[in-house]
LUMNU-436140 format. One record per residue (C-alpha): residue number from 0; residue in one letter; x, y, z. Coordinates in pm, 1 decimal, decimal comma, always signed. Each point is the difference from the previous one (the first is absolute). Layout:
<sites>
> NUM;A;X;Y;Z
...
</sites>
This chain:
<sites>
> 0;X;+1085,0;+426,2;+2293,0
> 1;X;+108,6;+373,4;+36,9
> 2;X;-188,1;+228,1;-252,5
> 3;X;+49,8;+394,1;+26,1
> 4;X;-165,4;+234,0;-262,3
> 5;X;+40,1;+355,2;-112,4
> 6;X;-192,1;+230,3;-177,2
> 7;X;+214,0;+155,0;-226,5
> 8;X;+107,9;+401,2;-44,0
> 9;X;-182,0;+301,8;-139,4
> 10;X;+234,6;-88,2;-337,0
> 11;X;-117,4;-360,0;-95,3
> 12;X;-374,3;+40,2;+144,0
> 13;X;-256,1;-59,5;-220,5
> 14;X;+267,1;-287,9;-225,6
> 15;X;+115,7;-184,1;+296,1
> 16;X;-273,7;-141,5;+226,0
> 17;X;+218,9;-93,9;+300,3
> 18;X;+316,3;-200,8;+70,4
> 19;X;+24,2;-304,1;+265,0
> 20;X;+270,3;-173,2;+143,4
> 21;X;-37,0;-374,3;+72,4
> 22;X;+243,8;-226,6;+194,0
> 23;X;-59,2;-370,3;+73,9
> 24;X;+199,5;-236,4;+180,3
> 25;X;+88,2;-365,2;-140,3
> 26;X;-309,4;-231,5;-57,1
> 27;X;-143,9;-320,5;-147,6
> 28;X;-4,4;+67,2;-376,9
> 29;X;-349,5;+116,4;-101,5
> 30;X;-143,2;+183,8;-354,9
> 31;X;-73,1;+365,1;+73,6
> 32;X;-272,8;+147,6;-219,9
> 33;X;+16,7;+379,1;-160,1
> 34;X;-348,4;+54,3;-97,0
> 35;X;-136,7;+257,4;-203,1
> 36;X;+16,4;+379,7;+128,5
> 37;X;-91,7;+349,3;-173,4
> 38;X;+398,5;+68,4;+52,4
> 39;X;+282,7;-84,4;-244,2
> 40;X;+253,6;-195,3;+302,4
> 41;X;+403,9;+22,6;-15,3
> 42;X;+141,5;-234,9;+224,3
> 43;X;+360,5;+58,0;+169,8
> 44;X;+149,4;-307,4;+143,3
> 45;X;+268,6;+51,6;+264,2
> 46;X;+114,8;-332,8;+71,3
> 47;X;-179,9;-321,4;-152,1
> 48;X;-96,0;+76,9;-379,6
> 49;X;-375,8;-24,0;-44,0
> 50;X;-59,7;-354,5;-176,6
> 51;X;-254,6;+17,8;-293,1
> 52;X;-177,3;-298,5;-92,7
> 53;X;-92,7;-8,5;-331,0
> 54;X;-83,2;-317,7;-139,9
> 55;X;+185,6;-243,9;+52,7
> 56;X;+310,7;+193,5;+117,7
> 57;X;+102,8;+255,2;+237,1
> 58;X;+157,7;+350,4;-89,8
> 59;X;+202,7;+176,8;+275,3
> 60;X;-46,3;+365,0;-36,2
> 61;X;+194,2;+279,7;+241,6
> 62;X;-241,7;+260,1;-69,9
> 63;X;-319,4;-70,5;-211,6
> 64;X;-245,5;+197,6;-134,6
> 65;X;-365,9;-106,4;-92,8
> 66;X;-285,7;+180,2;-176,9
> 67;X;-294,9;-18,2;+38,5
> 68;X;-186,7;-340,4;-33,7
> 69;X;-337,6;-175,6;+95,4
> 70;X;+174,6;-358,8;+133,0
> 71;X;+224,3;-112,9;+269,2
> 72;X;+365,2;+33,1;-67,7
> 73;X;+139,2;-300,0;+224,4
> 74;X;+357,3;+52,0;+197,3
> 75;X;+189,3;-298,9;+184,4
> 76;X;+62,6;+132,1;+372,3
> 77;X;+314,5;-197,3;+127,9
> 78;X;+276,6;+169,4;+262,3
> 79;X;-23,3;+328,6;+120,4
> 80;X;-205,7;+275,2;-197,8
> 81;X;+49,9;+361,9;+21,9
> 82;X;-58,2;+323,9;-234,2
> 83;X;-180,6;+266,4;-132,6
> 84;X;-292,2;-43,1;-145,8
> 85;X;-132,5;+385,8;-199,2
> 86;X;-355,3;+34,3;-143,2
> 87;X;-48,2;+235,3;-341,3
> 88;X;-265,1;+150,1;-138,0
> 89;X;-97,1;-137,1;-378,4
> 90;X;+9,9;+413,6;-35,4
> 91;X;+344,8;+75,5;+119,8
> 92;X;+182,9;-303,4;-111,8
> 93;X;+126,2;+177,2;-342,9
> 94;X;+205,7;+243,8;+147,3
> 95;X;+150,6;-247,5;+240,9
> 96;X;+35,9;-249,8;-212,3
> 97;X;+35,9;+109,8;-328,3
> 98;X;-318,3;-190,1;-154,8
> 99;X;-374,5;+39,1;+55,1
> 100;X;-175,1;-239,7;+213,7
> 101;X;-181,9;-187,4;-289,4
> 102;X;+336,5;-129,7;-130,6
> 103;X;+66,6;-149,6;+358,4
> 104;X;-376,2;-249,5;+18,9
> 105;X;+88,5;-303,8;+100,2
> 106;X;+392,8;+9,0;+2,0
> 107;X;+247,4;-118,0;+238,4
> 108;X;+335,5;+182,4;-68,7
> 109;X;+318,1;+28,0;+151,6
> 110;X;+35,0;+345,6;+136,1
> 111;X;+292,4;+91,4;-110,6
> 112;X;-151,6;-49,7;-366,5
> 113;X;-153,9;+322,3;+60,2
> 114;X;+109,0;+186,7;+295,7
> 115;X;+356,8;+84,1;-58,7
> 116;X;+240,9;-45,3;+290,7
> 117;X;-242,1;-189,6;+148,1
> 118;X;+291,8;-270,3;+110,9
> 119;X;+176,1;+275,4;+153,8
> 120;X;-318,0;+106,4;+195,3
> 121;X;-18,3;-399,6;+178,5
> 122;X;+327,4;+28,2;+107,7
> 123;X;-23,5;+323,3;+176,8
> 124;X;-335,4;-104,5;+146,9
> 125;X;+216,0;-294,9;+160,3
> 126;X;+236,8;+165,1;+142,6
> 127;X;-254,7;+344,5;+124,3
> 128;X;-7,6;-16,3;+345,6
> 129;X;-399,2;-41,8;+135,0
> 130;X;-342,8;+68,6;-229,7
> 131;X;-3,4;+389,2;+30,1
> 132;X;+313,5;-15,4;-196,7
> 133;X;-78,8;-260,8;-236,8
> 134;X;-344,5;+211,1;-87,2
> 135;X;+207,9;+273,6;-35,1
> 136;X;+222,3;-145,6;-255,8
> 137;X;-299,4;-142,7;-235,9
> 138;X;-136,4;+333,3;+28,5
> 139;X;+317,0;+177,0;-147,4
> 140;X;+38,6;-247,6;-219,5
> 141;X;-325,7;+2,2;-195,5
> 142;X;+19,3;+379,6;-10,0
> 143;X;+331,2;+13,2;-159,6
> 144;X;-143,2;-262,9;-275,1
> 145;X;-278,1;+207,7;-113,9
> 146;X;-69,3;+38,9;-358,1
> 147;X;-187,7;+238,0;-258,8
> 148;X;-345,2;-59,4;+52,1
> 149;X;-260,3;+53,0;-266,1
> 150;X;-281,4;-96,8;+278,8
> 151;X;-313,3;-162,7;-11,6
> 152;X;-316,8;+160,6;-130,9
> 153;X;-186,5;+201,9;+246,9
> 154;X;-306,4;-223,1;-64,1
> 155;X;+157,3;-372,0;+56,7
> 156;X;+123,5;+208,6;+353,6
> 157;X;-378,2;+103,3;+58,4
> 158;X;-116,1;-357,4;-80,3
> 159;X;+283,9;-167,2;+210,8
> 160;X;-77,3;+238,3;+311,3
> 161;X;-341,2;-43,7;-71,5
> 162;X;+7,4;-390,3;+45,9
> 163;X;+242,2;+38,3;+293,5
> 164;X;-296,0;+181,1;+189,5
> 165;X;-318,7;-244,5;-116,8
> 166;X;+240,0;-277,1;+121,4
> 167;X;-4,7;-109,1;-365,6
> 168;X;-370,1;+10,6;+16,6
> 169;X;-3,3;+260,8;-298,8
> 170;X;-108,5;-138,5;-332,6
> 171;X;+202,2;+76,2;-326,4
> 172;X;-319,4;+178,2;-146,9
> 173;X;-7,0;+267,6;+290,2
> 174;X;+303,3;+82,6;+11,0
> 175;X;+26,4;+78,1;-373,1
> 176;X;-309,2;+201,6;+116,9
> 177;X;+190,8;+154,4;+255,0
> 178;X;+308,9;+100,2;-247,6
> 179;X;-182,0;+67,4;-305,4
> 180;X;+126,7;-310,8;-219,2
> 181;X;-181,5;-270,4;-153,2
> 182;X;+55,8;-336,0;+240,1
> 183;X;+239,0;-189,6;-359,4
> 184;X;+229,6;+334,9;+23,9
> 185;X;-1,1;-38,5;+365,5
> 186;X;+94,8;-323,9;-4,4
> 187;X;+261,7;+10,3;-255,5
> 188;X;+203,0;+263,9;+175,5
> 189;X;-72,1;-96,8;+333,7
> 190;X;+159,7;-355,4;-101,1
> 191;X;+278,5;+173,2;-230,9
> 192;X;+99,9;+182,3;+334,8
> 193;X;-105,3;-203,4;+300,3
> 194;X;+73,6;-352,6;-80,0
> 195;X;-369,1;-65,9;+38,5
> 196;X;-349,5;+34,7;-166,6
> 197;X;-225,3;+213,6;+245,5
> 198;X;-188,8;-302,8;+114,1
> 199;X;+315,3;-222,2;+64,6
> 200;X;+138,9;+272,3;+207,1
> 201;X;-259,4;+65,0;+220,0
> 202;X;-75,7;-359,4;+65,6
> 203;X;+344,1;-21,8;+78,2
> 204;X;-6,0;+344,3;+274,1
> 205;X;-339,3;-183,9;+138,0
> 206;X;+205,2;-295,4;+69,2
> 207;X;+292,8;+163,2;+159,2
> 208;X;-212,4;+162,8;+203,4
> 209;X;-197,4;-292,5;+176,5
> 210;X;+358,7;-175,0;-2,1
> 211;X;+117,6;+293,8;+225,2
> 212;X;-313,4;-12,8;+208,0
> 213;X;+31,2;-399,5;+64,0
> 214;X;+346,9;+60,4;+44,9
> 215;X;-29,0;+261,7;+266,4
> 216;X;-270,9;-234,0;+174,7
> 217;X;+287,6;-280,4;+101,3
> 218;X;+259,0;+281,0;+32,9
> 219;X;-193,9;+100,3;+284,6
> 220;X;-153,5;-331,9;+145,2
> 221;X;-336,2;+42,4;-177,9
> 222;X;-195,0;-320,0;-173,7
> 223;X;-203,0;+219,3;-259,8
> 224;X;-311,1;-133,2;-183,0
> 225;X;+41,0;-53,0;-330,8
> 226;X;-366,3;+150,2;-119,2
> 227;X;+93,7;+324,1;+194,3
> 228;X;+321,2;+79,1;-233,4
> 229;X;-179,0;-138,0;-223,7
> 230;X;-257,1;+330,3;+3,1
> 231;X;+163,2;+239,4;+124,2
> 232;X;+259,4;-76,3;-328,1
> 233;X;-242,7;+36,1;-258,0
> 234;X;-75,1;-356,5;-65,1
> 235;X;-314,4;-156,6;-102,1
> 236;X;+10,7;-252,8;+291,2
> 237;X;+243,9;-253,0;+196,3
> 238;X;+27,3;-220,6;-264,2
> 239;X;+78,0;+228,4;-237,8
> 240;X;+276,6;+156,8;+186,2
> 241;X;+163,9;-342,9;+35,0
> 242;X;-66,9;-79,7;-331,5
> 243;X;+237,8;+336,2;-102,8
> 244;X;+199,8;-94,3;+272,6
> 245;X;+69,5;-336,8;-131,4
> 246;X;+64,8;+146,0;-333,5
> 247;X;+239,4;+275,6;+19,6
> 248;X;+215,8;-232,4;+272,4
> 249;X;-44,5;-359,0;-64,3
> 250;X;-121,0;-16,6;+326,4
> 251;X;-339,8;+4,0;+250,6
> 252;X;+23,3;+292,1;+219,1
> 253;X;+70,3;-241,7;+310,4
> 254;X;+265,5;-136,0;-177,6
> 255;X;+199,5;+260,5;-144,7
> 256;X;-1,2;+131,5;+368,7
> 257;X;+146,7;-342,7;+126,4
> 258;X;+240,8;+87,3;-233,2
> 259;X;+86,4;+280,2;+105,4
> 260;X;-76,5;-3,1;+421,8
> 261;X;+18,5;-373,2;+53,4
> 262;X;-266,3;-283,3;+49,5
> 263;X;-141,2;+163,7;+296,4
> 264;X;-222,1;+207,5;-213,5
> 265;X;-335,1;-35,9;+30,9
> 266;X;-327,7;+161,3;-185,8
> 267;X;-353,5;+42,6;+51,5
> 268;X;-170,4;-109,8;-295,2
> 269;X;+263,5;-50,1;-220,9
> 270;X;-238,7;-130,8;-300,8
> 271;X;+122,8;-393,1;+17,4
> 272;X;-143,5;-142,7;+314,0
> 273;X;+138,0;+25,2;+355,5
> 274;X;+346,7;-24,0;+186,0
> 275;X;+221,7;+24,8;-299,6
> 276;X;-205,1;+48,0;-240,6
> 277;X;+282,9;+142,9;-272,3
</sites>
């Protein structure tokens, strides 16, 4: 697979996290699992629609767009894949998108629901010659969209940067400390505007960051140990990262990699035995 990323200009900084570019060859069908994130993902589809299994069916989607959420989303992967996949911030989404995060938990929409011209924007991403110019064009596009913005109160952004830096370690208690609310105010806005209670949220940043560390471990040849992510993530022990793990994907840690990288993966102490131990 061929994945480029971009961080995006001084105009969308701080609303979009980055932008990547994915492109994948014909394979045997598989289920591809989008996991929980702290980001708000749109999904442009330049060839293949993305297939959405929900239920018992399957809903073909050019460009989707999915709020935040603490399950796997599950996508059939048949044919060749390619896109743009862009990562928002719970705190910029209203003036890209027109609603505040908290209205988005959970969904699965078709993008052009809610970003207009969005159908125009796939079919000038096909036909944009290389990624520079396709990154351009998403860039230009989401800038021309923007909308009135209200914003979100300056202490659910203290609290949200705040759990971004502990790793999600922070407790809802200090950081209504730390803002000068009482943790049920704190908690009510921070849902009303993130998606998310406090707690939910920064289980959810803990997890996306040990993902990105295991991730980055078979990216680069390594065989990590479990335990060590384990700590240096914030988690009680081992078997309570998998336990998360399990949770928030469906899957072991072993085996969502599989997944992912192939069979080939393996762990040191993975939390269910030895060899595959998913």
């Amino acid at each position: 697979m061929e994945m480029v990323s971009r961080v995006p200009g001084e105009g969308l900084r701080g609303r979009v996290a980055r932008l990547h570019g994915y492109s994948q060859g014909p394979g045997a069908p598989r289920v591809h699992r989008g996991v929980p994130s702290p980001w708000l993902t749109v999904v442009v589809a330049f060839e293949e629609p993305v297939r959405m299994l929900e239920g018992e069916g399957v809903r073909d989607l050019g460009v989707v767009l999915g709020g935040l959420h603490t399950e796997p989303v599950l996508m059939a992967q048949e044919g060749r894949q390619s896109g743009i996949q862009i990562g928002l911030s719970p705190l910029g989404a209203r003036s890209l998108l027109g609603v505040p995060s908290g209205e988005l938990t959970g969904e699965v929409l078709a993008g052009e629901e809610m970003l207009a011209g969005a159908a125009e924007l796939r079919e000038r991403l096909v036909d944009a010659r290389g990624w520079p110019e396709r990154f351009r064009i998403v860039e230009e596009f989401l800038l021309r969209g923007e909308r009135p913005d209200p914003g979100v109160d300056d202490e659910v952004v203290r609290a949200w940067r705040r759990l971004h830096r502990t790793g999600g370690a922070a407790r809802v208690e200090e950081l209504a400390r730390e803002v000068g609310w009482s943790a049920r105010y704190l908690r009510r806005r921070f849902r009303a505007q993130v998606g998310l209670s406090p707690r939910a949220a920064g289980r959810v940043i803990r997890f996306d960051r040990a993902r990105m560390r295991l991730q980055e471990g078979v990216g680069v040849g390594r065989k990590p140990c479990l335990a060590e992510v384990a700590h240096g993530c914030g988690y009680a022990d081992q078997p309570h990262f998998t336990r998360e793990f399990r949770e928030l994907t469906g899957l072991s840690p072993l085996r969502y990699l599989e997944s992912e990288f192939g069979e080939g993966v393996r762990f040191v102490q993975d939390g269910e035995g030895s060899g595959k131990g998913g």
